[in-house]
C-alpha positions in Angstrom: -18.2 16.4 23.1 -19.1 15.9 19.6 -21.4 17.9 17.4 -25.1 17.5 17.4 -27.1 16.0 14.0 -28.3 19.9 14.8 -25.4 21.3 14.7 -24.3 19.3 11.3 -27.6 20.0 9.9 -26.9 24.1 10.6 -23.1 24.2 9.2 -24.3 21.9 5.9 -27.4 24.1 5.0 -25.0 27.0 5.7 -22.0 26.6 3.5 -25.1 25.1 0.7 -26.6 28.2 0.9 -23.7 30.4 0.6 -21.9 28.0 -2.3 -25.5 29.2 -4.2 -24.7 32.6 -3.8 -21.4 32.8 -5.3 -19.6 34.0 -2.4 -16.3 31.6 -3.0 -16.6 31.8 -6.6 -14.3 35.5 -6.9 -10.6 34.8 -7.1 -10.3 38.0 -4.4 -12.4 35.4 -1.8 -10.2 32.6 -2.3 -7.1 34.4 -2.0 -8.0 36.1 1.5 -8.9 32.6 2.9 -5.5 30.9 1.8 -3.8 34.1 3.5 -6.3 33.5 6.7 -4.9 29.7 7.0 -0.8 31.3 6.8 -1.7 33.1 9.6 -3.8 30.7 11.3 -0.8 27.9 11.5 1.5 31.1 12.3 -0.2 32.3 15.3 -1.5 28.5 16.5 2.1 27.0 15.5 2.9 26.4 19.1 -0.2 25.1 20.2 -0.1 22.9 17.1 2.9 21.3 18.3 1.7 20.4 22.0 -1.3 18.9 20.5 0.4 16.6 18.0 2.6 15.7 21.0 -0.5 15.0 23.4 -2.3 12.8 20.4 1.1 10.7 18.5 4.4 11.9 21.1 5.2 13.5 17.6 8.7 15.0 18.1 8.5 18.4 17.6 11.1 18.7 14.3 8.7 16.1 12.4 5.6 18.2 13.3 6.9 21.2 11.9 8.1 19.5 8.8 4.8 16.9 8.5 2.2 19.3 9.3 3.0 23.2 9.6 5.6 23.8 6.8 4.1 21.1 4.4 0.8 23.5 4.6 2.6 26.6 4.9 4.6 25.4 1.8 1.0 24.3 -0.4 -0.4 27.9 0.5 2.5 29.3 -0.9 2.4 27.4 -4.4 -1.3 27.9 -4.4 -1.3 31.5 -4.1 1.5 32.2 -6.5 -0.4 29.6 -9.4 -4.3 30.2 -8.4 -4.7 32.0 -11.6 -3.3 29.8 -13.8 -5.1 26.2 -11.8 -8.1 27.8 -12.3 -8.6 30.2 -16.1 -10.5 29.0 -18.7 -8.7 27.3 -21.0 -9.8 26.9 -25.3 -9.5 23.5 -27.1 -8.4 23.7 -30.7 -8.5 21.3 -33.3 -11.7 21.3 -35.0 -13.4 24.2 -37.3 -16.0 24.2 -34.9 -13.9 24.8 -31.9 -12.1 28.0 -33.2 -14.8 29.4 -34.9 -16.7 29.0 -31.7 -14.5 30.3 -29.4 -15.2 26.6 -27.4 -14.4 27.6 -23.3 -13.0 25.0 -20.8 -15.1 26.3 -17.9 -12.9 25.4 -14.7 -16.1 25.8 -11.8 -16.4 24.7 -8.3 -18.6 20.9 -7.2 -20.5 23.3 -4.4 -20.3 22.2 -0.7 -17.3 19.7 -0.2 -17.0 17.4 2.8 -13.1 16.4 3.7 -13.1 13.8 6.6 -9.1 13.9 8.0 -7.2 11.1 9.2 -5.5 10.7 13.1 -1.4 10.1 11.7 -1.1 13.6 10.2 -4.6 15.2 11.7 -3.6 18.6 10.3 -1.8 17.5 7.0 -4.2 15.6 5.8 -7.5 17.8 7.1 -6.6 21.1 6.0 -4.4 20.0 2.7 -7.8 19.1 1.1 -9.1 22.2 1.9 -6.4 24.4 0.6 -7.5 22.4 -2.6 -11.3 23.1 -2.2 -11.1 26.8 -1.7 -9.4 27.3 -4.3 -11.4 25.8 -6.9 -13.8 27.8 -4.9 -15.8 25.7 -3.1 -17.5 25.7 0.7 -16.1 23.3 2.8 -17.7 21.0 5.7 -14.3 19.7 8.0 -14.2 16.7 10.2 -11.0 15.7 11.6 -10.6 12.6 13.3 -11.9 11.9 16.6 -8.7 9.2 17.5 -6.5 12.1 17.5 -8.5 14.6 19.9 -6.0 17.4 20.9 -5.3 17.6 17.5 -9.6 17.8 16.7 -10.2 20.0 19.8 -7.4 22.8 18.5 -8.8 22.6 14.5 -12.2 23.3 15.7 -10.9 26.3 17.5 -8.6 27.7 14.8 -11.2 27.1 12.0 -14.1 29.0 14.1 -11.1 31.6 14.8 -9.6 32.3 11.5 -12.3 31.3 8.4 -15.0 32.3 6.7 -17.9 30.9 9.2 -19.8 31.4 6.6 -18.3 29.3 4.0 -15.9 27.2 5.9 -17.1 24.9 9.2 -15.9 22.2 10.7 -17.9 19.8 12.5 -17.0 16.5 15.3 -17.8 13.2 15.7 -17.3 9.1 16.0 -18.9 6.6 13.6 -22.6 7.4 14.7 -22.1 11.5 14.1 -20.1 10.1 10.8 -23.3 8.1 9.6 -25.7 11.6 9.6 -22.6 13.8 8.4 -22.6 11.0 5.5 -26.1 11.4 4.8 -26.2 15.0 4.1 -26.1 16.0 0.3 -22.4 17.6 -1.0 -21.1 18.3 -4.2 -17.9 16.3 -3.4 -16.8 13.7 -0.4 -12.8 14.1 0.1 -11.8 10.9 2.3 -8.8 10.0 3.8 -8.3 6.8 5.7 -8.9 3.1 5.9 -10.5 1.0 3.3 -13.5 -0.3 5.3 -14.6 3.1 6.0 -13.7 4.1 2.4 -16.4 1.7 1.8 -18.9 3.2 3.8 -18.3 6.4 2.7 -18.9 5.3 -0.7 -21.8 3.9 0.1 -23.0 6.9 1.3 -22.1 8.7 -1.8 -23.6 6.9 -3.8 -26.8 7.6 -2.3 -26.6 11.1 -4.0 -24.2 10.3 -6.7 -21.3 12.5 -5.0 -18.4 12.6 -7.0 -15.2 11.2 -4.1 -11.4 11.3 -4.1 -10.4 8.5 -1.6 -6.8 8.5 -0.3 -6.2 5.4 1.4 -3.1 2.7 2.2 -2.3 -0.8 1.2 1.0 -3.1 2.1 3.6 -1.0 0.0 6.3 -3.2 -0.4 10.4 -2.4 -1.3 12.2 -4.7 -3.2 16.1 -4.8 -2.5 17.6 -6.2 -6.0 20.8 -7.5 -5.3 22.8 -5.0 -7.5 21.2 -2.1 -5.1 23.1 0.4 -2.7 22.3 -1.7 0.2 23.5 0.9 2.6 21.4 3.5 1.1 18.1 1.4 0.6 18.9 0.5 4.1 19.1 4.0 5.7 16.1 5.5 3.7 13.9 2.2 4.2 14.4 2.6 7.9 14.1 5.8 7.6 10.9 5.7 6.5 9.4 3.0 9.2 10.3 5.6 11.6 8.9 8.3 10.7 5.5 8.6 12.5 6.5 5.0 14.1 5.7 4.0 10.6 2.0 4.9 11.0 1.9 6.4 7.2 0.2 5.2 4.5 3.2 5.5 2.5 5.3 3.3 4.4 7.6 0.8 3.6 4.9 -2.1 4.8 7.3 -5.0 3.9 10.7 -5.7 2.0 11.6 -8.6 -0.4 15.4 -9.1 -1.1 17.5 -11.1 -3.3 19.4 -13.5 -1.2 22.8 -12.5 -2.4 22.3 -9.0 -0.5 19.8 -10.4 2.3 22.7 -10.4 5.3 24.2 -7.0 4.2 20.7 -5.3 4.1 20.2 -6.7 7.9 23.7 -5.6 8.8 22.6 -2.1 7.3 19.3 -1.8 8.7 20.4 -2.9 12.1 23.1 0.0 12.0 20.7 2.8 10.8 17.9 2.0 13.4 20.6 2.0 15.7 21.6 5.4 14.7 18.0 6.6 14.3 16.7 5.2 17.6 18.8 7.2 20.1 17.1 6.0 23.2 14.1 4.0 24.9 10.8 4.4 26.0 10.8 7.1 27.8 12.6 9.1 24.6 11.1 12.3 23.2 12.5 11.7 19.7 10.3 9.4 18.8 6.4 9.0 18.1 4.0 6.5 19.7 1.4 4.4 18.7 -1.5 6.5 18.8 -4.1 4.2 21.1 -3.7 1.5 23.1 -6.7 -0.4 20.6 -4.3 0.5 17.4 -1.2 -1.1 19.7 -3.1 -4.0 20.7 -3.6 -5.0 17.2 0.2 -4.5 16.4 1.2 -6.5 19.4 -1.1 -9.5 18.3 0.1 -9.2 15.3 4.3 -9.7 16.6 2.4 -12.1 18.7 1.6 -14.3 15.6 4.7 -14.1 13.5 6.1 -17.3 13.0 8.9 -15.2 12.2 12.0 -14.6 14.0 12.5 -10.7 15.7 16.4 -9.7 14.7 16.2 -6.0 16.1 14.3 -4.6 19.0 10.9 -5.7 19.9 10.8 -3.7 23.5 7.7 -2.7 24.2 5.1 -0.6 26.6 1.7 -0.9 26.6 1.2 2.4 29.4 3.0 4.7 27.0 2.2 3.1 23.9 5.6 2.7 22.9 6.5 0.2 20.3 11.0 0.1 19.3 11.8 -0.4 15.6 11.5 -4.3 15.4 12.6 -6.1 12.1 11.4 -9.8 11.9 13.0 -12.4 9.4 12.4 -16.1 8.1 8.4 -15.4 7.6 6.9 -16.9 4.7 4.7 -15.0 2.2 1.3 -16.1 4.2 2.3 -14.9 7.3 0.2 -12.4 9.6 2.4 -9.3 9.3 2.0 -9.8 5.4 -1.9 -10.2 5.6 -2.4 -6.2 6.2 -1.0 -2.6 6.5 1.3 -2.7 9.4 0.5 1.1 10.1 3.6 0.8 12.9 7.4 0.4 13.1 7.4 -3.3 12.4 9.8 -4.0 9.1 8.8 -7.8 8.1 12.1 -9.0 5.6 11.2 -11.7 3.1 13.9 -13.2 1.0 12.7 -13.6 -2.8 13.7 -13.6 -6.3 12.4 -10.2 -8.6 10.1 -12.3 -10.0 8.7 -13.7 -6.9 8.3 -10.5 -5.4 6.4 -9.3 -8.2 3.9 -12.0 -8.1 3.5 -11.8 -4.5 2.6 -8.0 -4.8 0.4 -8.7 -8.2 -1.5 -11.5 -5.8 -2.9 -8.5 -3.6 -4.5 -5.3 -4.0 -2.3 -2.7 -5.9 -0.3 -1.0 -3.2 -0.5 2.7 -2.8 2.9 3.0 -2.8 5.9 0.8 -4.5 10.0 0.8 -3.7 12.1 -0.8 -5.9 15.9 -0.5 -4.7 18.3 -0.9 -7.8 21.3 0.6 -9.9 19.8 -1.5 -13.3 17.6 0.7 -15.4 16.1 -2.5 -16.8 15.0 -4.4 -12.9 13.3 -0.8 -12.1 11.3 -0.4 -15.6 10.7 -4.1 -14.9 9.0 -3.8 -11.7 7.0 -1.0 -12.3 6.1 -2.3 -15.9 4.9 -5.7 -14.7 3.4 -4.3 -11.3 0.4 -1.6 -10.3 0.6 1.0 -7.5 -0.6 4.2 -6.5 3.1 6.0 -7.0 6.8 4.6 -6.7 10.2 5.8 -5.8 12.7 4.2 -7.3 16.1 4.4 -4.7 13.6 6.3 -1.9 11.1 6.0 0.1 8.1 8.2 -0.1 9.6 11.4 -1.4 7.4 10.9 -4.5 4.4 11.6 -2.5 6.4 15.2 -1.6 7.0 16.9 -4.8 5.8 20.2 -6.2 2.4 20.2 -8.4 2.9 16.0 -9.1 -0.6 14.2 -8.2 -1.0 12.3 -5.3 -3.3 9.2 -4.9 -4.2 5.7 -5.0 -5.1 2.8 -7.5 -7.8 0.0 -6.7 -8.3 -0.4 -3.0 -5.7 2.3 -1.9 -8.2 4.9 -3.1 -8.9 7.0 -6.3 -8.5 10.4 -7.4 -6.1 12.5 -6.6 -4.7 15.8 -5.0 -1.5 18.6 -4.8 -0.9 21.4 -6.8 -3.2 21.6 -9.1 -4.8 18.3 -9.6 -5.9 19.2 -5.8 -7.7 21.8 -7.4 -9.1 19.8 -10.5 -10.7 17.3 -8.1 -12.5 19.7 -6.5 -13.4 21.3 -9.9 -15.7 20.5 -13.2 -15.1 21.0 -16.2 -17.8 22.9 -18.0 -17.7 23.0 -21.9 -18.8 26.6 -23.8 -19.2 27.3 -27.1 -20.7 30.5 -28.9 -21.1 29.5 -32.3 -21.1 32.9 -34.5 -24.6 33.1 -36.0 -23.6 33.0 -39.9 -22.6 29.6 -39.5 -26.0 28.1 -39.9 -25.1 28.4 -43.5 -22.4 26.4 -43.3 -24.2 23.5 -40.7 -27.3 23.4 -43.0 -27.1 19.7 -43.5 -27.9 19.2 -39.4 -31.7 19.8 -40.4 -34.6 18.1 -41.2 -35.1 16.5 -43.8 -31.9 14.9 -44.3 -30.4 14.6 -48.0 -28.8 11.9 -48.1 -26.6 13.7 -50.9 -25.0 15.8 -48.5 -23.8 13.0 -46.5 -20.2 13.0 -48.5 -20.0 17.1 -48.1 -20.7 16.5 -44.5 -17.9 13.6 -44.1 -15.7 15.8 -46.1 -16.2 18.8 -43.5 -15.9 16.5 -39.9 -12.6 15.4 -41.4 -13.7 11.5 -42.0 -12.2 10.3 -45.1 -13.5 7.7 -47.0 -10.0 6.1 -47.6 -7.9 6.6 -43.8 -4.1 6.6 -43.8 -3.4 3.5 -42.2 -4.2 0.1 -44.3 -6.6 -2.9 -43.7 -5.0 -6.1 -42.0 -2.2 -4.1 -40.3 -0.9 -5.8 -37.1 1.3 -4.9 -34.0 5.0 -4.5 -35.6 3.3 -2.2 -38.4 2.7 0.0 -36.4 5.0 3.6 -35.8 4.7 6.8 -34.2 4.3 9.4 -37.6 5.1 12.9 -37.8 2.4 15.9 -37.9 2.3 16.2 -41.8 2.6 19.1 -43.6 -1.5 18.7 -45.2 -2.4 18.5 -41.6 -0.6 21.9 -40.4 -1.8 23.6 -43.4 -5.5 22.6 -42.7 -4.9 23.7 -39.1 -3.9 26.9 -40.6 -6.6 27.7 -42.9 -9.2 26.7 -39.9 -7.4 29.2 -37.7 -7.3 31.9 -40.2 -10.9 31.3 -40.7 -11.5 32.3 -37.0 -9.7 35.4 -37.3 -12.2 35.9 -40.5 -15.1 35.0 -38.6 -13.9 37.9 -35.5 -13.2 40.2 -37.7 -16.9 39.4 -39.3 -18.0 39.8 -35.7 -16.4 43.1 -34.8 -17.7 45.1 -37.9 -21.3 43.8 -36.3 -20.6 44.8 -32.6 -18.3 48.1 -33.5 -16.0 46.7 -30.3 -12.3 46.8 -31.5 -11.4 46.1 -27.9 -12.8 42.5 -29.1 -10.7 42.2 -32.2 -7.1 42.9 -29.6 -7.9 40.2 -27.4 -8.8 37.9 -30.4 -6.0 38.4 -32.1 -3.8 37.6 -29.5 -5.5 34.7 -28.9 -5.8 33.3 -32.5 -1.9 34.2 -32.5 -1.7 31.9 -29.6 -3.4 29.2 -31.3 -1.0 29.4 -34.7 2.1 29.7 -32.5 0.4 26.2 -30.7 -0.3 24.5 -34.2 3.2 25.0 -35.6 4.8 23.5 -33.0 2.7 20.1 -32.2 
């Protein structure tokens, strides 16, 4: 049963009206609800695992390392760094900016709405959220209805374990979606497919919401004929098996030079051999989530004029779909038209330069795997093709490391999340400045009337020369990276020295030498900063 437009309508104008009180703002609220999700996936880990078995057949070691460690392991990280994400931070460079003490307000959007995905439902719900409350915002869930174990046991342990208050979670299909959509949040975290991206930004721009959208796209490897074959062939299918390949990151595709094409089938057919330890009836392996999602893969083999090499067995009752790896396709054929989203590994023989203009010929990738020992073919690739993120000898681990952001480029999305940058989506950045008030002397010329002969005091004082340093009619092979020079360090110097002037100035007015301390050090920060750019 899904929720009610009254029930939506109650959690939104909830978590609004507590966002406006400031509830989620103090770093003591955020902390307690990143501890209250540790224990939540500790005490729920075993039902966590039967429900991502009922939903995807997920074995139970790639639930615990997809889902329940990759969140134990972001709580964690955001926990031990929340203070540093999230402090102020000061911008130097400018008289104005010292002398004004300019702040880098880091502040919560307000009410956030995160819309989950099916292929990792708690990964890729409650990974957003870790984000959102720690930039301190309120937070409206919806996990997807196409996994509903998985939905049924988050709206349980979300009631259970969070701040009703500022935390709820809400269900529903694409009619609930369309009045969740139309509700008014400071920021619309989506992950999924690209036509409901589309929607979804529709629907945000109906209130100008701010979005981060994490979606997919054909991510291709390309097997370069001086590559570890073996290697590229182990971690390739590797990767299609993981999640039966339903990952966004996956290997869709792989181009390969023709010198290495037999030895990368020879390889691939070994590994899956290794990997795929038994049949249908197998617990080590995931299933296609629905039978609508594997009747669209099927019709998909169906159409190949390819030719299948490996596997191909099939069950429609338990939704099982082997490892298949199909050869001797051309570059228009159907499973090259979309996102497989299943363990289907389509091989197309081409030159580096053929692969790169099939890839540039569709929408940049989210992902890109280019399989070489040559420095040069791997800067070549990435410098003449666009993607979200690349590995370069891997598959997908780029997506996996500590505090690196995470997201797409074009139609596999924008924005983008982990560590920190999880907490700068959710986040705006407010600029401060507190001018000291015996500066109007010095800014006189802002004022009406303007003279004219001021203008070339004023130029002097925004730094604007009237001759620059570089010369008229220079071209591209003029140009050179230059040094910070020693006129430039010593201007930085006398600004910052006038800021400890213009606190000491300030102190004498307030009497608070606590003020001048804290000043100090910070003006000391600043010098420290300057000498070393």
């Amino acid at each position: 049963m899904f929720s009610s437009e009254a029930d939506v309508d109650e959690a939104h104008a909830i978590i609004a009206q507590t966002f406006s009180t400031g509830t989620t703002k103090p770093l003591a609220w955020r902390r307690w609800q990143l501890k209250q999700v540790w224990w939540m996936l500790t005490d729920y880990e075993p039902q966590i695992l039967a429900a991502l078995h009922a939903d995807l057949h997920k074995p139970a070691w790639e639930s615990h390392i997809t889902d329940i460690l990759a969140l134990k392991q972001d709580v964690l990280a955001t926990l031990s760094n929340l203070q540093t994400w999230t402090k102020d931070t000061h911008p130097g460079g400018s008289l104005v900016n010292h002398l004004g003490r300019t702040t880098i307000r880091k502040e919560p959007l307000g009410a956030a709405l995160i819309i989950g995905t099916w292929n990792f439902p708690f990964l890729v719900t409650l990974q957003p959220m870790l984000a959102a409350i720690a930039a301190g915002c309120t937070v409206l869930l919806k996990p997807s209805e196409v996994a509903p174990a998985s939905q049924d046991l988050m709206v349980e342990m979300v009631e259970k374990y969070l701040d009703s208050t500022a935390i709820r979670i809400v269900t529903g299909g694409a009619t609930e979606m369309r009045h969740i959509l139309s509700r008014k949040y400071g920021m619309i975290f989506y992950t999924g497919s690209p036509s409901i991206a589309r929607v979804v930004a529709r629907a945000s721009a109906e209130h100008l919401t701010p979005t981060v959208l994490e979606l997919g796209g054909q991510g291709p490897a390309i097997v370069a004929k001086d590559a570890d074959v073996d290697l590229a062939a182990k971690r390739i299918a590797a990767a299609k098996f993981l999640n039966a390949g339903q990952i966004c990151l996956s290997v869709n595709h792989v181009f390969v030079e023709p010198e290495v094409k037999m030895r990368l089938l020879e390889r691939l057919w070994y590994w899956f051999d290794r990997f795929n330890d038994g049949g249908e009836d197998w617990e080590g392996m995931c299933r296609i989530v629905s039978e609508k999602h594997y009747d669209r893969v099927v019709s998909l083999l169906e159409k190949t004029k390819g030719k299948v090499v490996y596997g191909g067995k099939r069950n429609r009752v338990k939704r099982f779909l082997e490892p298949t790896v199909v050869v001797d396709l051309d570059v228009n054929d159907p499973l090259l038209s979309v996102e497989l989203f299943a363990p289907i590994l389509p091989i197309v023989t081409a030159s580096i330069a053929d692969a790169i203009a099939h890839i540039n010929s569709h929408p940049p990738p989210l992902a890109l795997y280019p399989f070489t020992s040559s420095l040069a073919v791997s800067r070549k690739i990435l410098d003449s093709t666009v993607s979200g993120g690349a590995s370069i000898n891997d598959a997908m681990i780029h997506a996996s490391l500590a505090n690196a952001p995470f997201g797409g480029v074009g139609e596999s999305g924008h924005g983008a999340y982990h560590g920190v940058y999880g907490v700068n989506a959710f986040s705006h950045l407010r600029t401060v400045v507190n001018l000291p008030t015996w500066m109007d002397l010095l800014m006189s010329g802002r004022y009406p009337p303007y003279d004219m002969s001021r203008l070339k005091r004023m130029r002097k004082g925004l730094g604007v020369p009237d001759t620059p340093s570089f010369k008229r009619g220079e071209g591209v092979d003029d140009q050179s990276e230059k040094r910070f020079g020693v006129r430039s360090m010593l201007t930085t110097l006398v600004v910052l020295l006038l800021g400890v002037l213009s606190v000491l100035f300030q102190v004498q007015l307030d009497g608070d030498v606590g003020k001048l301390r804290v000043a100090l050090e910070e003006t000391s920060r600043r010098i420290t900063s300057a000498m070393v750019m």
